[in-house]
Every structure is written in C-alpha cells, then in structure tokens.
Backbone as JSON Lines, residues from 0, in Angstrom:
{"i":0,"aa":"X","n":[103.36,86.64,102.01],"ca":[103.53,86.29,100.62],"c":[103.68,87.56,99.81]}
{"i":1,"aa":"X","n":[104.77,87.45,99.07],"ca":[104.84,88.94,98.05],"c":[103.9,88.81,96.76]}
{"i":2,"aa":"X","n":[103.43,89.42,96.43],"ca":[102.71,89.82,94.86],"c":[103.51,89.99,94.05]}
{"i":3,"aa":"X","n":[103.83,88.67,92.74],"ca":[104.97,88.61,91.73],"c":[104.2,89.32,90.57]}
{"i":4,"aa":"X","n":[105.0,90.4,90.31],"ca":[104.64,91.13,89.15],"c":[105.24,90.75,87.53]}
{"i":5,"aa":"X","n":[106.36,90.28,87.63],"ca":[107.01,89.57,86.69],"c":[108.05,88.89,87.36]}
{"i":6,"aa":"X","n":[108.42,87.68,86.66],"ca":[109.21,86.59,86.81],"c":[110.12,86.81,87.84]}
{"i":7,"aa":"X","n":[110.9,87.41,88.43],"ca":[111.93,87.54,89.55],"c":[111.92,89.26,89.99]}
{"i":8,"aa":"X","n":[110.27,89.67,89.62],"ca":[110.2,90.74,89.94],"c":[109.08,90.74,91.65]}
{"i":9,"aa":"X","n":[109.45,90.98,92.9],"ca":[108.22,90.61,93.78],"c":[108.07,92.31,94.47]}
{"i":10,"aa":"X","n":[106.71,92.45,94.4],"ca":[106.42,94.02,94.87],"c":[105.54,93.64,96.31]}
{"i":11,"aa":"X","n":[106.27,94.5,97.64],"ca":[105.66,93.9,99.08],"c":[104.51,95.46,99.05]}
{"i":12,"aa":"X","n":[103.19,94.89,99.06],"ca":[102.54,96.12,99.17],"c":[101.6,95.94,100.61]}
{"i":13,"aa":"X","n":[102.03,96.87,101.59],"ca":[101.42,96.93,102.98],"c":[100.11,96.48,103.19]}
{"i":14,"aa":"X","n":[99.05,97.14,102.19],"ca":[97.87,96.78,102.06],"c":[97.45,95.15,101.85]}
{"i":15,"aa":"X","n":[98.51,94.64,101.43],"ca":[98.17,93.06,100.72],"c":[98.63,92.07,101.35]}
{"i":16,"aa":"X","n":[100.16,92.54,102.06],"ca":[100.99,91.71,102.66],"c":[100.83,92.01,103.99]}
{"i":17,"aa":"X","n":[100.12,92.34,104.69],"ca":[100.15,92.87,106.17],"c":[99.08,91.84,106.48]}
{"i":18,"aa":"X","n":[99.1,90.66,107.99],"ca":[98.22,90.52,107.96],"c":[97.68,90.18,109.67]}
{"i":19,"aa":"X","n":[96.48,90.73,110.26],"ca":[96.16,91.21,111.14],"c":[96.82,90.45,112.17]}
{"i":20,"aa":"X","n":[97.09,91.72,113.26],"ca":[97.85,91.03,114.61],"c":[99.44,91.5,114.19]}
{"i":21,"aa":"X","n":[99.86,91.76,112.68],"ca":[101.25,91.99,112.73],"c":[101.79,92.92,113.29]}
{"i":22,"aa":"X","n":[102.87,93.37,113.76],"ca":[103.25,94.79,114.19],"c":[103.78,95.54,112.93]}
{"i":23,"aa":"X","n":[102.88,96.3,112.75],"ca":[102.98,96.62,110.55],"c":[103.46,98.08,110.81]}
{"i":24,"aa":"X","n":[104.07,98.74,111.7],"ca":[105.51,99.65,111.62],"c":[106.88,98.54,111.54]}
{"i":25,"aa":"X","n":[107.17,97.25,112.43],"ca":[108.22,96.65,111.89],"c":[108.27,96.05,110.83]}
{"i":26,"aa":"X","n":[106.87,95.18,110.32],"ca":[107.02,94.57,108.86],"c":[107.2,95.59,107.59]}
{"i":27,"aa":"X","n":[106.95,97.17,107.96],"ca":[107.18,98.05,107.13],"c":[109.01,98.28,106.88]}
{"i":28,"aa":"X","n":[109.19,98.32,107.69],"ca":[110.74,98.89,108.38],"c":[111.44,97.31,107.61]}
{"i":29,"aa":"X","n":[111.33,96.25,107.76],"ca":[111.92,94.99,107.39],"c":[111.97,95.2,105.9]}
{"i":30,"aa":"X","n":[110.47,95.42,105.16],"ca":[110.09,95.38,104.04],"c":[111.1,96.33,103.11]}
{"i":31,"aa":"X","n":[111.26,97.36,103.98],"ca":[112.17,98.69,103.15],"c":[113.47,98.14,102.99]}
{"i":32,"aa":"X","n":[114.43,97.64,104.45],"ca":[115.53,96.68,104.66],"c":[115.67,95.73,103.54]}
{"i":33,"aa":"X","n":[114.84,95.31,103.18],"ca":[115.02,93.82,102.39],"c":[114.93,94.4,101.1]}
{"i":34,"aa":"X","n":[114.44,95.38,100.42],"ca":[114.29,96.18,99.2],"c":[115.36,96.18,98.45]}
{"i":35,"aa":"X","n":[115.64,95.95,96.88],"ca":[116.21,96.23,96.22],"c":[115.81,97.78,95.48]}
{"i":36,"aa":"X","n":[114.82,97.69,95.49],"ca":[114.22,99.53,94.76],"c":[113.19,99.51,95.74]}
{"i":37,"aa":"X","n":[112.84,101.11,96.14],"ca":[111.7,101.52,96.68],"c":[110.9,102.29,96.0]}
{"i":38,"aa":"X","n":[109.83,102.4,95.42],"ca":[109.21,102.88,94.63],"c":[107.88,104.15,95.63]}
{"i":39,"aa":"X","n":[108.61,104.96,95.16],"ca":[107.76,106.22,96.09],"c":[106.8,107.16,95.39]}
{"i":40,"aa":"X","n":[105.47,106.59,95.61],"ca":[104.13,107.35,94.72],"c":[104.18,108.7,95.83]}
{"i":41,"aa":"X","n":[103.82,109.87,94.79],"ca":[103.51,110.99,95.38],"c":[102.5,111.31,94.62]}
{"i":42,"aa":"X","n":[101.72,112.44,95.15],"ca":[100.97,112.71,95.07],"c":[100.07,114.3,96.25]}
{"i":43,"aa":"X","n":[99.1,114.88,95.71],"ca":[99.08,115.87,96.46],"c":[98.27,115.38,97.78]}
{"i":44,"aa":"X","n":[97.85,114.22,98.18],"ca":[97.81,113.44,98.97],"c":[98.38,112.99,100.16]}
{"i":45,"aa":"X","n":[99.27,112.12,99.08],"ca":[100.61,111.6,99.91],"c":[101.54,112.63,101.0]}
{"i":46,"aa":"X","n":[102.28,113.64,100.02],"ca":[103.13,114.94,100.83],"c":[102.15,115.43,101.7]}
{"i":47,"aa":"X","n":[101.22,115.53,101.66],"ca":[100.11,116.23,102.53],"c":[100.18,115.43,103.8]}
{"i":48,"aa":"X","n":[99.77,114.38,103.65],"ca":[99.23,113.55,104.77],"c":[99.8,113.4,105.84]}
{"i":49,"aa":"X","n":[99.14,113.72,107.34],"ca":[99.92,113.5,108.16],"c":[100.02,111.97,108.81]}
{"i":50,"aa":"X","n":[101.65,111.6,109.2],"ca":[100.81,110.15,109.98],"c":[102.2,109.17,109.37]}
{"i":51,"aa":"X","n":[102.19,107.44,108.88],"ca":[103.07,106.99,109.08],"c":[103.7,106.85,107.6]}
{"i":52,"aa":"X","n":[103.26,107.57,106.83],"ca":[103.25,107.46,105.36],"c":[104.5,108.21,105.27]}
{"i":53,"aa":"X","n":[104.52,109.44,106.03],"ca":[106.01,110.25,106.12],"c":[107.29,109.64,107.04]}
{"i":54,"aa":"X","n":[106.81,108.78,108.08],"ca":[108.08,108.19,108.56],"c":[108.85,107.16,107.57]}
{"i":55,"aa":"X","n":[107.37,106.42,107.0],"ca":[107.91,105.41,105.96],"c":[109.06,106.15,104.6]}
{"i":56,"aa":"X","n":[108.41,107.33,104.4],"ca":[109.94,107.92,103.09],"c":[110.52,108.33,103.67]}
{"i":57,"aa":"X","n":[110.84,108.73,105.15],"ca":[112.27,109.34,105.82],"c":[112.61,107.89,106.09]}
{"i":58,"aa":"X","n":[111.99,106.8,106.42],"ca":[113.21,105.71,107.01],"c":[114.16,105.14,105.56]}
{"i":59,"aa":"X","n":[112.9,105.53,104.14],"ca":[113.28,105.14,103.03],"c":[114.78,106.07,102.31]}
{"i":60,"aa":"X","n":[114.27,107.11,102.6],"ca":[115.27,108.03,102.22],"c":[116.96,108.25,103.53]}
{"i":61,"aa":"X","n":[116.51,107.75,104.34],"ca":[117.72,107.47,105.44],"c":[118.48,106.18,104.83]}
{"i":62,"aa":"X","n":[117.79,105.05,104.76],"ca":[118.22,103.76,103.92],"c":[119.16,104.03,103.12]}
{"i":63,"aa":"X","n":[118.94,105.14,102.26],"ca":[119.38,104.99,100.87],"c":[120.6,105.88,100.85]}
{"i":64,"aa":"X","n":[120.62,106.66,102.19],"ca":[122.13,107.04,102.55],"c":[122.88,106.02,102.79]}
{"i":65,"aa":"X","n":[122.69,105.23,103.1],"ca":[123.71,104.24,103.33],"c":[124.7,103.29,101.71]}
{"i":66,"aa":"X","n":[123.63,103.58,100.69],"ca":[124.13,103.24,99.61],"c":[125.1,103.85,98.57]}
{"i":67,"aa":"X","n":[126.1,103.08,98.23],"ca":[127.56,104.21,97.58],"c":[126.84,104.79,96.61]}
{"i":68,"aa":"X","n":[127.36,106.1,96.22],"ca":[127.08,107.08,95.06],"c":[126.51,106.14,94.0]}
{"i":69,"aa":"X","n":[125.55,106.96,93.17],"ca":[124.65,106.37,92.03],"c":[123.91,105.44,91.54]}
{"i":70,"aa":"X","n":[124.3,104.8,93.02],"ca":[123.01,103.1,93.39],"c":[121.65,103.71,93.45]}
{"i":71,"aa":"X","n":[120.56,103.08,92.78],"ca":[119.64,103.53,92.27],"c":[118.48,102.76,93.16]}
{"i":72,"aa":"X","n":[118.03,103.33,94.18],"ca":[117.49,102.52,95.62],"c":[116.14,102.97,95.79]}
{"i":73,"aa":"X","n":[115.91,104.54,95.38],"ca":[114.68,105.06,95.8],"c":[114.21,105.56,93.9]}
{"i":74,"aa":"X","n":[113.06,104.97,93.78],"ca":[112.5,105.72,92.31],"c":[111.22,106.41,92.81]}
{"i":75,"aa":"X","n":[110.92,108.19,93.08],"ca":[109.99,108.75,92.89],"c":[108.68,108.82,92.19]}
{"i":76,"aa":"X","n":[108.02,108.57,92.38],"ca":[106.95,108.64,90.91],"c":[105.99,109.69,91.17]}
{"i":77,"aa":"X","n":[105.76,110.42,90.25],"ca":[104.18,111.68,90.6],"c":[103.04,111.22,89.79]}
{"i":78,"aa":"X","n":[102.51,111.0,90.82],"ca":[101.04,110.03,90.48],"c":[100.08,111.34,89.49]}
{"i":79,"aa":"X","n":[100.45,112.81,90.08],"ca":[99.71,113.9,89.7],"c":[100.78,114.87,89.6]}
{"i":80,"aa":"X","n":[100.53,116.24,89.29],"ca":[101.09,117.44,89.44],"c":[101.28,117.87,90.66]}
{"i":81,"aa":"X","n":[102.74,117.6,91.75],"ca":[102.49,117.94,92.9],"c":[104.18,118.48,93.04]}
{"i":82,"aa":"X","n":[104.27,119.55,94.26],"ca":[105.33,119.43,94.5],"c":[106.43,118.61,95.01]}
{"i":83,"aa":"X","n":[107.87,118.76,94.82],"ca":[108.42,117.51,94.99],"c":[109.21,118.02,96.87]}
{"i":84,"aa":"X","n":[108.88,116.86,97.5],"ca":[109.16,117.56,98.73],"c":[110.5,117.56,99.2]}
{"i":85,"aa":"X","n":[111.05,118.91,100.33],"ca":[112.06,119.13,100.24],"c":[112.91,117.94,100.25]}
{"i":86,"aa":"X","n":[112.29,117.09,101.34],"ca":[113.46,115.53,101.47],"c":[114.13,115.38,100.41]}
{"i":87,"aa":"X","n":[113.31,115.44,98.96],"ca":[113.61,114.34,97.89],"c":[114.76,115.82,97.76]}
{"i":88,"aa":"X","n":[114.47,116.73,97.17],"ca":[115.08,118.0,96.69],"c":[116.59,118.15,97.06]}
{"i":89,"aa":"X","n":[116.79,117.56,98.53],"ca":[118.22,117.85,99.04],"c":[118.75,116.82,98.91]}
{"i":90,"aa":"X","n":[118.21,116.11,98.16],"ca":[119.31,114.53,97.97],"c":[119.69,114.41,96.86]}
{"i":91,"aa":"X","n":[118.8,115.4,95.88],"ca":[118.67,114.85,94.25],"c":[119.99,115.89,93.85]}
C-alpha cells in the first residue's frame, strides 16, 4: 500500500511499504521503475553511509539516464549542509 500524501500524489517509503519476507532490494528496484520523481534526501549521513542506500541512488541516477533531456526524474534535497556527491555533480 503507498502512503497518499495529497490527492493523486502517492510517496512508496521502504520503511512503511516493505513488508517482512519481501525481497526489499527488488521491491526497491520496482519502486524506483514505477517512479514518476525520485526524491533524494542527503545528508552527511546518507553520502557517508556504507551499504544499500548507495546502490539505491546509482540505480536511481542510472534510471534517469534513460530519460530525454530536461525530464525532471531525480529531485535532490539537503536535509543539512553536506557535500553534493560526485554522482549528482557529473550529471548536473
């Protein structure tokens, strides 16, 4: 079940929508697939962390090669003052 944030707005958040027994690297991977925007919190955290949090913005940021010039697929957000990592840097 997605979490409706406004009227024909639905946000899939791993933590909420995952539910035990799933294989939650493919429901991640589907979730990104099926995306109209991906909304990418950073933070000095996030870039830090090692583990599946970074495959999830490279499969996000691979995705969004596939979309013609100026389609607006991935929105960054800085939760804090952090650097912006190279991924995002060579696309922007």
């Amino acid at each position: 079940m997605k979490n409706s944030l406004h009227n024909n707005i639905n946000a899939w958040i791993d933590e909420k929508d995952l539910i035990p027994g799933q294989d939650w690297k493919l429901e991640i991977e589907i979730a990104l697939t099926r995306s109209n925007i991906v909304l990418i919190c950073l933070s000095n955290n996030s870039i830090s962390k090692v583990g599946f949090v970074q495959k999830e913005i490279k499969y996000a940021l691979d995705k969004f090669e596939e979309y013609p010039e100026g389609i607006i697929y991935i929105m960054p957000i800085r939760l804090e003052d952090c650097i912006l990592p190279f991924s995002f840097e060579r696309r922007a």
